[in-house]
OpenMM code with the backbone's topology and positions (N, CA, C; nanometers):
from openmm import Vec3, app, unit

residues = "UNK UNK UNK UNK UNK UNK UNK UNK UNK UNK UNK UNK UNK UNK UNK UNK UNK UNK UNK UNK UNK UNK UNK UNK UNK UNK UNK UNK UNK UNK UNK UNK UNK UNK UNK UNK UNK UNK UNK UNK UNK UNK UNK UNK UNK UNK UNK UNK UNK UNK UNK UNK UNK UNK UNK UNK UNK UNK UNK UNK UNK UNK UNK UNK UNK UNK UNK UNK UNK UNK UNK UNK UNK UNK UNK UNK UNK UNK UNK UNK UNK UNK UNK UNK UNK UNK UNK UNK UNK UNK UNK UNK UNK UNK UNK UNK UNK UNK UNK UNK UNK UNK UNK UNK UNK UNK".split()
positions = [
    Vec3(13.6052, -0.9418, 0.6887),
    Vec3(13.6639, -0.9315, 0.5575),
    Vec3(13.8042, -0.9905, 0.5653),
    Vec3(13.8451, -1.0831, 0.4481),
    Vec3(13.9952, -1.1249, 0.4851),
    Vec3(14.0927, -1.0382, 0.4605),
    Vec3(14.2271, -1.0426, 0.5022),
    Vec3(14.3267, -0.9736, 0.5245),
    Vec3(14.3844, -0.9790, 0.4022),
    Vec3(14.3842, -0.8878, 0.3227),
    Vec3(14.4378, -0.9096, 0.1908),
    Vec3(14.5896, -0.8161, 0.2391),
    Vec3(14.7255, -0.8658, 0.1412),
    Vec3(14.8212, -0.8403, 0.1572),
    Vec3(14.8729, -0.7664, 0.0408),
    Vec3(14.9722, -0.6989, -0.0102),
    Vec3(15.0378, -0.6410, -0.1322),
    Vec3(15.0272, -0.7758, -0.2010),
    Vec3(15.0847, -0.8878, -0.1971),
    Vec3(15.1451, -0.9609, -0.2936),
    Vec3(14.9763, -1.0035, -0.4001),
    Vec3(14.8298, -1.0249, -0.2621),
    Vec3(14.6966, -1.0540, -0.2986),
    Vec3(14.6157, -0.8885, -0.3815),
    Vec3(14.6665, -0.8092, -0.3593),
    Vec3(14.6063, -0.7160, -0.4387),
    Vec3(14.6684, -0.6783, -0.5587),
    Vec3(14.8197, -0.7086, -0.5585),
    Vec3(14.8879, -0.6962, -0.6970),
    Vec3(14.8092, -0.8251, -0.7872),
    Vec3(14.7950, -0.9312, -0.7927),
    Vec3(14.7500, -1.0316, -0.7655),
    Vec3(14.5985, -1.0038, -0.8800),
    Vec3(14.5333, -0.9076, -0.7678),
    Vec3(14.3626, -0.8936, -0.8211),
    Vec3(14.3778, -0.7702, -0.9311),
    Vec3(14.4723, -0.6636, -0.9168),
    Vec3(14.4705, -0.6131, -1.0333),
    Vec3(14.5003, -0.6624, -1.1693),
    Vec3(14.6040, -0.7295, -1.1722),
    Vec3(14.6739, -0.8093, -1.2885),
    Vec3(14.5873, -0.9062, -1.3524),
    Vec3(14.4896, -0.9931, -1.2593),
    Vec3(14.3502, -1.0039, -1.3075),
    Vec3(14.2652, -0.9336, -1.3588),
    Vec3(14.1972, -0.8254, -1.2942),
    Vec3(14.1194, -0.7240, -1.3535),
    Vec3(14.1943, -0.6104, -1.4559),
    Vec3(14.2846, -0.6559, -1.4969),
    Vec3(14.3382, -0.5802, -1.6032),
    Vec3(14.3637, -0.6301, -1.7096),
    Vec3(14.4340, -0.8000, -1.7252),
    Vec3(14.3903, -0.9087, -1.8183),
    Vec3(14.2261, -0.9369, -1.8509),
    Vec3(14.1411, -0.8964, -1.7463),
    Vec3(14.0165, -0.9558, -1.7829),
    Vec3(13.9518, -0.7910, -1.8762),
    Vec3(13.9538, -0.6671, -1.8119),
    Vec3(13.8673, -0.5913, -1.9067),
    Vec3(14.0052, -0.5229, -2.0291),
    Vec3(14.0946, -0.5374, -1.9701),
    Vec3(14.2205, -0.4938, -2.0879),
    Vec3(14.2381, -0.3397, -2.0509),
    Vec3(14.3720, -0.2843, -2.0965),
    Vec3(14.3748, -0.1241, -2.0694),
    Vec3(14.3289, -0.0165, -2.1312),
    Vec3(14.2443, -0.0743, -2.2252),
    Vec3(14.1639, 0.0213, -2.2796),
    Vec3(14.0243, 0.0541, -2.2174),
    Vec3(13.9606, -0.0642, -2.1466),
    Vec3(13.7986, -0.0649, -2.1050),
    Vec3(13.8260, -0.0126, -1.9993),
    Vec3(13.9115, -0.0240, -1.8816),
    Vec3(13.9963, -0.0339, -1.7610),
    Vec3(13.8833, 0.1420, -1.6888),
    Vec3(13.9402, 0.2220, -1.7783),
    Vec3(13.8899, 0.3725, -1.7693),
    Vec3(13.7147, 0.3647, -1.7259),
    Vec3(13.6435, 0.3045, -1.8538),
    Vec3(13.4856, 0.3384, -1.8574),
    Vec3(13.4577, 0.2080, -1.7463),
    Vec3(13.5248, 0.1177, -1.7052),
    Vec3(13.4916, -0.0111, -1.6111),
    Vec3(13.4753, 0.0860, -1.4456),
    Vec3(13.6077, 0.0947, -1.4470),
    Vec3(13.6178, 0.2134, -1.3153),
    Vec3(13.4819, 0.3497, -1.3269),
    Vec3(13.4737, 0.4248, -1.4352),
    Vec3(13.3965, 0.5112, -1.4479),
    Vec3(13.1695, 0.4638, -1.4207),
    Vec3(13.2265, 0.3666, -1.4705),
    Vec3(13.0784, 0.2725, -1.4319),
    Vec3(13.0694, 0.2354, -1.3363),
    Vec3(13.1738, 0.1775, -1.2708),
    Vec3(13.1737, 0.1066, -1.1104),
    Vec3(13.1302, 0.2704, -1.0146),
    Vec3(13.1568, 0.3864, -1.0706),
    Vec3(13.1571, 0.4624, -0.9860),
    Vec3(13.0620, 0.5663, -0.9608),
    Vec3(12.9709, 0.5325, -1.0983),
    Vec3(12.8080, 0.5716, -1.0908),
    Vec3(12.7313, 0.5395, -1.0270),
    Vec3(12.7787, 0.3722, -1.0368),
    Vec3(12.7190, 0.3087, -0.9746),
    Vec3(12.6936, 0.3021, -0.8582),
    Vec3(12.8344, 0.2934, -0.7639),
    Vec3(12.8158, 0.3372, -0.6035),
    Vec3(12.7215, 0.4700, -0.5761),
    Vec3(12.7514, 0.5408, -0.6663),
    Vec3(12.6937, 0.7261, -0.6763),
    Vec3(12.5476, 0.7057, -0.6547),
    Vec3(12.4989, 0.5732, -0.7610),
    Vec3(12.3454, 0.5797, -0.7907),
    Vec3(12.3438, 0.4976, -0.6251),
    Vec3(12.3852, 0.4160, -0.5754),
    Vec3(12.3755, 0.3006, -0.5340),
    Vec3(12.3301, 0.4008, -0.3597),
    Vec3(12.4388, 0.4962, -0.3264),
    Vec3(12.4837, 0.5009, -0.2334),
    Vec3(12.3196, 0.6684, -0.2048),
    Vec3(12.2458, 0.6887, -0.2871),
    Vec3(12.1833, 0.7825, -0.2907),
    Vec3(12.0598, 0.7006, -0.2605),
    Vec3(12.0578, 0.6068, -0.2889),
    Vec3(11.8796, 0.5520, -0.3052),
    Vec3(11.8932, 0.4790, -0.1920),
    Vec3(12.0196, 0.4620, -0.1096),
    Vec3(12.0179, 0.3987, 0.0271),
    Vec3(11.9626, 0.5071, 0.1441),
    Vec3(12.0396, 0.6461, 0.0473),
    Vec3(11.9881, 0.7753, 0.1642),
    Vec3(11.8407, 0.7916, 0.1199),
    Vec3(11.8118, 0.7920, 0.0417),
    Vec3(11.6559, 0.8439, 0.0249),
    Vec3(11.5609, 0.7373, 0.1197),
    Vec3(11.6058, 0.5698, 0.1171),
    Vec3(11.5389, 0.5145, 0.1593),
    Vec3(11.5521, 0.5057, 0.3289),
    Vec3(11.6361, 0.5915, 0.3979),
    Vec3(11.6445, 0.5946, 0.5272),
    Vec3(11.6204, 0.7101, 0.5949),
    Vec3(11.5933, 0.8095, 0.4647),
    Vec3(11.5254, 0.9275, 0.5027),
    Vec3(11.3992, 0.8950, 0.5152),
    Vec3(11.3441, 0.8718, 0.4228),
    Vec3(11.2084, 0.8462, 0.3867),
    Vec3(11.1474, 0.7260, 0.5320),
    Vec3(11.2230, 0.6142, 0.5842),
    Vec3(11.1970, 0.5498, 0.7178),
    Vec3(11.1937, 0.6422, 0.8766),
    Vec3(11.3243, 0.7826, 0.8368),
    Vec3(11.2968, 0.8671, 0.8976),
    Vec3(11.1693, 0.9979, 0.9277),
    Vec3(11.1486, 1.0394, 0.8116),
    Vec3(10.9859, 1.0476, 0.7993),
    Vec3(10.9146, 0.9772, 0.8467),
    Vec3(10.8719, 0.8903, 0.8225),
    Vec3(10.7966, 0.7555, 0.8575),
    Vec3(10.7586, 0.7918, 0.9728),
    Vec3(10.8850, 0.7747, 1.0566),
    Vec3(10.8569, 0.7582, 1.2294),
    Vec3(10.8389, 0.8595, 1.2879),
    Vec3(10.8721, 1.0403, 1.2270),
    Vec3(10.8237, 1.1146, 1.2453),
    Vec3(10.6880, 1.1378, 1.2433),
    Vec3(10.6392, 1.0997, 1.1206),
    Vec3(10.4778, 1.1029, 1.1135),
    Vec3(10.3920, 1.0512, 1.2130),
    Vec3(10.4551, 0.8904, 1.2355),
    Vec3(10.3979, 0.8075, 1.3327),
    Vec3(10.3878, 0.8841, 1.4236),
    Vec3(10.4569, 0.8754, 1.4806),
    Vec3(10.4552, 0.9162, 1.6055),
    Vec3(10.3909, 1.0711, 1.6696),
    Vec3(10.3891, 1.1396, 1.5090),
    Vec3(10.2921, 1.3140, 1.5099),
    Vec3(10.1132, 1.2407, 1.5144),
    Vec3(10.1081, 1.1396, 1.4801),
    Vec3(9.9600, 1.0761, 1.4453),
    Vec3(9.9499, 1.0101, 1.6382),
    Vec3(10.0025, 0.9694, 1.6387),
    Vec3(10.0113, 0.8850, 1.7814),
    Vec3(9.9745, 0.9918, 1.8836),
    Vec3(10.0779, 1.0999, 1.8704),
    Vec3(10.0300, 1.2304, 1.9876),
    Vec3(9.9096, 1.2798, 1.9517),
    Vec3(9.8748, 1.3050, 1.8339),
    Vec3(9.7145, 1.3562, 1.8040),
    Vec3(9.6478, 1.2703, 1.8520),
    Vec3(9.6297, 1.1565, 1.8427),
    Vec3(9.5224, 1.0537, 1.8754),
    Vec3(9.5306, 1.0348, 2.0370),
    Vec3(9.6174, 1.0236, 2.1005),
    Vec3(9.6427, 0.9988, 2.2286),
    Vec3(9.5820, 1.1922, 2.2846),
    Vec3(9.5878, 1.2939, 2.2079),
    Vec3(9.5383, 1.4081, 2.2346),
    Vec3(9.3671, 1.3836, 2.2142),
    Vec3(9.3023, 1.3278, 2.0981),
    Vec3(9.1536, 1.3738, 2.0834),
    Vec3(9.0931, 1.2299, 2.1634),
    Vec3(9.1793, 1.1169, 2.1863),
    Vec3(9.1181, 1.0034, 2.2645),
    Vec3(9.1035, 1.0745, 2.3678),
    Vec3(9.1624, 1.1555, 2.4542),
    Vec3(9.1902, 1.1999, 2.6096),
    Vec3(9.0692, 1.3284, 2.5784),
    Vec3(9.0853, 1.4356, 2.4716),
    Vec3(8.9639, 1.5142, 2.4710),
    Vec3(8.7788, 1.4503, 2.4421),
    Vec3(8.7869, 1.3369, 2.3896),
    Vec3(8.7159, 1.2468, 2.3582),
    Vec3(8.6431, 1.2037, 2.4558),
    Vec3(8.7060, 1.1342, 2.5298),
    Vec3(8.6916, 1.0027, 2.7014),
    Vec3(8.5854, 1.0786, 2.7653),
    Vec3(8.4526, 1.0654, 2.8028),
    Vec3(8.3494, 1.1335, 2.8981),
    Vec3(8.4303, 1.1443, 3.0140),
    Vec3(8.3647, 1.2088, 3.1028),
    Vec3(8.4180, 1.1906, 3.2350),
    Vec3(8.3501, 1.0800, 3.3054),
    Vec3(8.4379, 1.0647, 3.4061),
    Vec3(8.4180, 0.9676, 3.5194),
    Vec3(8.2766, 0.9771, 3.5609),
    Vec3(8.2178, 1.0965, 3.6297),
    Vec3(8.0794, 1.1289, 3.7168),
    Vec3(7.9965, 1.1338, 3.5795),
    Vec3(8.0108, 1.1063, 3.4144),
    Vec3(7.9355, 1.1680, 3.3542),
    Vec3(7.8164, 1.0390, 3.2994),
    Vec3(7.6923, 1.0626, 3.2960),
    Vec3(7.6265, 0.9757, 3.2932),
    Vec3(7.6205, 0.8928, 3.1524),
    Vec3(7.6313, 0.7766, 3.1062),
    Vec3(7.6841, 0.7107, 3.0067),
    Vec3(7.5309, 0.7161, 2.9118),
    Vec3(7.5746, 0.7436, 2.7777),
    Vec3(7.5155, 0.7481, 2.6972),
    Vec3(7.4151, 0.6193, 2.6572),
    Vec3(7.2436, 0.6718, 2.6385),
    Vec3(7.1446, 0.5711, 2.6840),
    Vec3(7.1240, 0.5447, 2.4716),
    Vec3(7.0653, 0.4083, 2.4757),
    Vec3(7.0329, 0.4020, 2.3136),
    Vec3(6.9065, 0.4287, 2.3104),
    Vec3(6.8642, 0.4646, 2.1813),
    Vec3(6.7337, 0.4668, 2.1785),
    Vec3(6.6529, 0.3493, 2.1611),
    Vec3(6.5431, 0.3408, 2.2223),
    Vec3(6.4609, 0.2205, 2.2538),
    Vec3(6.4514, 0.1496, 2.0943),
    Vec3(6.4163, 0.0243, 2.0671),
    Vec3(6.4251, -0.0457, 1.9549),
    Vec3(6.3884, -0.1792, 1.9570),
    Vec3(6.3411, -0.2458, 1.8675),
    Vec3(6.2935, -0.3317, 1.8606),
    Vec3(6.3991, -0.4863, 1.8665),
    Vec3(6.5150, -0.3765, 1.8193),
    Vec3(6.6160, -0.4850, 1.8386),
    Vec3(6.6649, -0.5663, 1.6584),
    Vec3(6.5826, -0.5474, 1.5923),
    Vec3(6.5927, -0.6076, 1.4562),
    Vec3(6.6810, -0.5423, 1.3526),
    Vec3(6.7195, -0.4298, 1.3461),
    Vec3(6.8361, -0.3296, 1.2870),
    Vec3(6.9189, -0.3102, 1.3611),
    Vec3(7.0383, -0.3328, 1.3213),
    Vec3(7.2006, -0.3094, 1.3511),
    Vec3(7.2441, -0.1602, 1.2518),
    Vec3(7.2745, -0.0260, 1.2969),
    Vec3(7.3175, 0.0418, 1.2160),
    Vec3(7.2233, 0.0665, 1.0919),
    Vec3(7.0971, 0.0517, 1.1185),
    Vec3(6.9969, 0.0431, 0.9660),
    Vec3(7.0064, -0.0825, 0.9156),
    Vec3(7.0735, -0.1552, 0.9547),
    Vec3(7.0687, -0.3207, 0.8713),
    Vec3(6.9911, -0.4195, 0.9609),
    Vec3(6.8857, -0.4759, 0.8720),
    Vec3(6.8079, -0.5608, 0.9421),
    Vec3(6.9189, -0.7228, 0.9852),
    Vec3(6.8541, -0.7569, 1.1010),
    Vec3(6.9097, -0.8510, 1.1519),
    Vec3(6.8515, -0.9788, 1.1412),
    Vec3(6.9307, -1.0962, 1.1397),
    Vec3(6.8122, -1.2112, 1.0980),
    Vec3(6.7435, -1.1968, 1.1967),
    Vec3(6.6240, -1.2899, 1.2066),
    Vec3(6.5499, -1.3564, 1.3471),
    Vec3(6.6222, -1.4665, 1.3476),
    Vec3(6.7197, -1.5049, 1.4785),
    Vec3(6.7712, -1.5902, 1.5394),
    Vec3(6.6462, -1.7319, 1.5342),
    Vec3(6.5316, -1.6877, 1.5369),
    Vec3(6.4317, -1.8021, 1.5579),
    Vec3(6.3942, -1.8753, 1.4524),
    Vec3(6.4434, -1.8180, 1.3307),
    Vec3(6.4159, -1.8328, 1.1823),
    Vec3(6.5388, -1.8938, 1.1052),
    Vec3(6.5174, -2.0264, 1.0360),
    Vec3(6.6087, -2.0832, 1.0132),
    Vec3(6.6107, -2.0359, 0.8787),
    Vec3(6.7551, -2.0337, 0.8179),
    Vec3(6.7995, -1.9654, 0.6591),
    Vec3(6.7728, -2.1212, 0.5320),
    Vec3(6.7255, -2.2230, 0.5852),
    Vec3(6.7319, -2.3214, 0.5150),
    Vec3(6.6246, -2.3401, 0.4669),
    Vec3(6.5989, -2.3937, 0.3282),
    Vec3(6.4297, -2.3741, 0.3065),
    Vec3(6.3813, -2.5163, 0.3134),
    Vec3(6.2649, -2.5189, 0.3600),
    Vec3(6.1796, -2.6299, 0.3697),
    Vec3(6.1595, -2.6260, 0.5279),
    Vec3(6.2610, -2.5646, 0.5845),
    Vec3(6.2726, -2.5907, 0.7450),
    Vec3(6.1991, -2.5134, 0.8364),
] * unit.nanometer
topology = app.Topology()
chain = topology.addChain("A")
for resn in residues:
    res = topology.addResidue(resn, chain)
    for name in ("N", "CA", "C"):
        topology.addAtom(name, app.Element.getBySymbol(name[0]), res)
Protein backbone atom coordinates (compact mmCIF):
# COMPACT_ATOMS: atom_id res chain seq x y z
CA UNK A 1 0.00 0.00 0.00
CA UNK A 2 1.60 3.49 -0.70
CA UNK A 3 2.77 5.71 1.97
CA UNK A 4 0.29 8.28 2.17
CA UNK A 5 1.41 11.48 4.12
CA UNK A 6 -0.77 14.42 6.03
CA UNK A 7 -0.38 16.79 3.16
CA UNK A 8 -2.00 13.30 0.67
CA UNK A 9 -4.85 12.65 3.05
CA UNK A 10 -5.80 16.30 3.65
CA UNK A 11 -5.65 16.19 -0.03
CA UNK A 12 -8.32 13.03 -0.34
CA UNK A 13 -10.67 14.49 2.09
CA UNK A 14 -11.10 17.91 0.46
CA UNK A 15 -11.90 15.73 -2.52
CA UNK A 16 -14.36 13.53 -0.95
CA UNK A 17 -16.00 16.38 0.56
CA UNK A 18 -16.25 18.60 -2.71
CA UNK A 19 -17.40 15.42 -4.42
CA UNK A 20 -20.47 14.14 -1.98
CA UNK A 21 -20.79 17.82 -0.23
CA UNK A 22 -21.41 18.27 3.70
CA UNK A 23 -24.59 17.37 3.75
CA UNK A 24 -24.43 13.60 2.04
CA UNK A 25 -20.89 13.34 3.85
CA UNK A 26 -23.00 11.71 7.10
CA UNK A 27 -25.34 8.92 5.11
CA UNK A 28 -21.95 8.34 2.56
CA UNK A 29 -19.87 7.36 5.74
CA UNK A 30 -23.07 5.66 7.30
CA UNK A 31 -23.39 3.43 4.03
CA UNK A 32 -19.72 2.82 3.64
CA UNK A 33 -20.16 1.33 7.07
CA UNK A 34 -22.95 -1.20 6.53
CA UNK A 35 -21.37 -2.04 4.11
CA UNK A 36 -18.05 -3.28 5.59
CA UNK A 37 -20.68 -4.66 8.47
CA UNK A 38 -22.55 -6.63 5.61
CA UNK A 39 -19.25 -7.20 3.81
CA UNK A 40 -17.11 -8.30 6.72
CA UNK A 41 -19.98 -11.02 8.02
CA UNK A 42 -20.52 -12.99 4.80
CA UNK A 43 -16.62 -13.33 4.70
CA UNK A 44 -17.10 -15.04 8.31
CA UNK A 45 -19.94 -17.17 7.38
CA UNK A 46 -18.08 -18.20 4.30
CA UNK A 47 -14.94 -19.45 6.28
CA UNK A 48 -16.95 -20.95 8.78
CA UNK A 49 -18.95 -22.78 6.61
CA UNK A 50 -15.16 -24.06 4.68
CA UNK A 51 -14.49 -24.82 8.33
CA UNK A 52 -17.34 -27.21 8.58
CA UNK A 53 -16.56 -28.50 5.39
CA UNK A 54 -13.28 -30.00 6.51
CA UNK A 55 -14.68 -31.05 9.64
CA UNK A 56 -17.21 -33.17 7.96
CA UNK A 57 -14.63 -34.42 5.52
CA UNK A 58 -12.58 -35.62 7.35
CA UNK A 59 -15.61 -37.23 10.11
CA UNK A 60 -16.65 -39.15 6.60
CA UNK A 61 -12.96 -40.15 5.85
CA UNK A 62 -12.54 -41.77 9.52
CA UNK A 63 -15.89 -43.63 9.06
CA UNK A 64 -14.97 -45.00 5.80
CA UNK A 65 -11.36 -45.79 6.58
CA UNK A 66 -13.36 -47.48 9.90
CA UNK A 67 -16.12 -49.77 7.82
CA UNK A 68 -13.37 -50.31 4.78
CA UNK A 69 -11.01 -51.94 7.63
CA UNK A 70 -14.34 -53.68 9.30
CA UNK A 71 -15.29 -54.59 5.72
CA UNK A 72 -11.66 -56.14 4.24
CA UNK A 73 -12.06 -60.26 4.63
CA UNK A 74 -9.24 -61.61 6.19
CA UNK A 75 -6.06 -62.69 4.85
CA UNK A 76 -6.56 -66.84 5.52
CA UNK A 77 -10.28 -66.17 4.50
CA UNK A 78 -11.37 -68.01 1.49
CA UNK A 79 -12.42 -65.49 -1.36
CA UNK A 80 -15.81 -65.30 -2.37
CA UNK A 81 -16.84 -67.94 -5.35
CA UNK A 82 -19.68 -66.55 -8.15
CA UNK A 83 -22.33 -68.42 -8.98
CA UNK A 84 -21.94 -70.59 -12.02
CA UNK A 85 -23.49 -68.77 -15.25
CA UNK A 86 -23.72 -68.79 -18.53
CA UNK A 87 -21.90 -65.72 -18.78
CA UNK A 88 -24.64 -63.63 -20.87
CA UNK A 89 -26.04 -61.27 -17.87
CA UNK A 90 -24.01 -58.65 -16.20
CA UNK A 91 -25.97 -57.66 -12.93
CA UNK A 92 -29.40 -58.97 -14.68
CA UNK A 93 -28.44 -57.16 -17.91
CA UNK A 94 -28.06 -59.21 -20.86
CA UNK A 95 -24.79 -58.92 -22.61
CA UNK A 96 -24.25 -58.73 -26.34
CA UNK A 97 -22.80 -61.94 -28.02
CA UNK A 98 -19.37 -60.68 -28.87
CA UNK A 99 -19.87 -63.16 -31.97
CA UNK A 100 -22.87 -61.23 -33.19
CA UNK A 101 -22.44 -58.25 -35.14
CA UNK A 102 -24.95 -55.02 -34.21
CA UNK A 103 -25.03 -54.11 -38.00
CA UNK A 104 -27.83 -55.39 -40.07
CA UNK A 105 -27.41 -57.28 -43.14
CA UNK A 106 -24.10 -58.59 -41.57
Amino acid sequence: MPNLGTGEIIIIAVVILILFGAKKLPDAARAMGRSMRIFKAETKAMSDDDETLREQTGTEAKNEAKSGAEARPEPGAPAQQLPPGDGTTVNGVPVADPNRSNQPGR
